[in-house]
N, C-alpha and C positions, 0 to 999 in steps of 0.2 A: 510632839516629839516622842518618838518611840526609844525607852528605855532598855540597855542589852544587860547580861552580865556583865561584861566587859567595862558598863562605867560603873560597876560595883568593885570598888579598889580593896575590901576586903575581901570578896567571891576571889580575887585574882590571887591575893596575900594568902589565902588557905591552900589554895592550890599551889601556891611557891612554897607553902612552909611542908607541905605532902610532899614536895619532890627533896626536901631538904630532912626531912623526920621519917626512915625506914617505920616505924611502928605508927604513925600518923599514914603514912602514904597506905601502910597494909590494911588498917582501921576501912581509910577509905574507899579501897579496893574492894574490901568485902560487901563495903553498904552498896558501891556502885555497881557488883555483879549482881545484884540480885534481881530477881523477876519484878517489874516497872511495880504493880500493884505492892508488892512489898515490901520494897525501898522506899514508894512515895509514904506507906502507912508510918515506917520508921524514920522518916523525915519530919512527919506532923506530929508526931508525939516529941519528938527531937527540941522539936521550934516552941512546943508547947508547952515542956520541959523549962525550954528558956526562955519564953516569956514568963511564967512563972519563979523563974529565979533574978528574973530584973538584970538577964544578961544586956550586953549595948546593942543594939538595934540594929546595928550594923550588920555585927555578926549572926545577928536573928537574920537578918535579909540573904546575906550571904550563903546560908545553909537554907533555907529556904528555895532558892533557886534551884536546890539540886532534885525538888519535886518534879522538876520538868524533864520532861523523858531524851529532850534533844539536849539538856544542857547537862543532863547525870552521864548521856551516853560523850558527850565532848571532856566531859572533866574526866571521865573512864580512860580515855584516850591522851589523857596529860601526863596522868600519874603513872601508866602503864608505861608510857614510853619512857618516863624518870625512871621507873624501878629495871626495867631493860638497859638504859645507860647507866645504872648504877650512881645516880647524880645524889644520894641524899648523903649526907654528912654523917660519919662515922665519931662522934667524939670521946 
């Protein structure tokens, strides 16, 4: 059985809390433009970061997927369209 993001329910919850957090979504925006080599480099130190702080595993996996060049450029394309509708919560 092959595995997507998609049944990673935190991978999907980060990206719902991006379209909902202007300063989380911009965070994200920044790491997901960057040139593939230098995002993936800032993603493993990211993951490596939180395996060393004993983050939950979940969330290690969830940010981890964004190494992959097809699922940084799909999660680009989430948050981008959040911040063009203006969907994130003001509070």
């Amino acid at each position: 059985m092959t595995t997507s993001v998609g049944d990673f329910d935190t991978f999907i919850d980060m990206l719902r809390a991006a379209c909902e957090n202007k300063p989380m979504n911009d965070q994200l925006e920044k790491l997901l433009s960057m040139p593939d080599d230098k995002r993936q480099t800032l993603v493993r130190k990211w993951v490596n970061d939180m395996v060393t702080a004993k983050a939950p595993q979940d969330l290690i996996q969830a940010v981890a997927c964004l190494v992959d060049d097809s699922v940084a450029e799909k999660a680009y394309e989430v948050i981008y369209s959040c911040k063009r509708q203006g969907r994130w919560r003001i509070f």
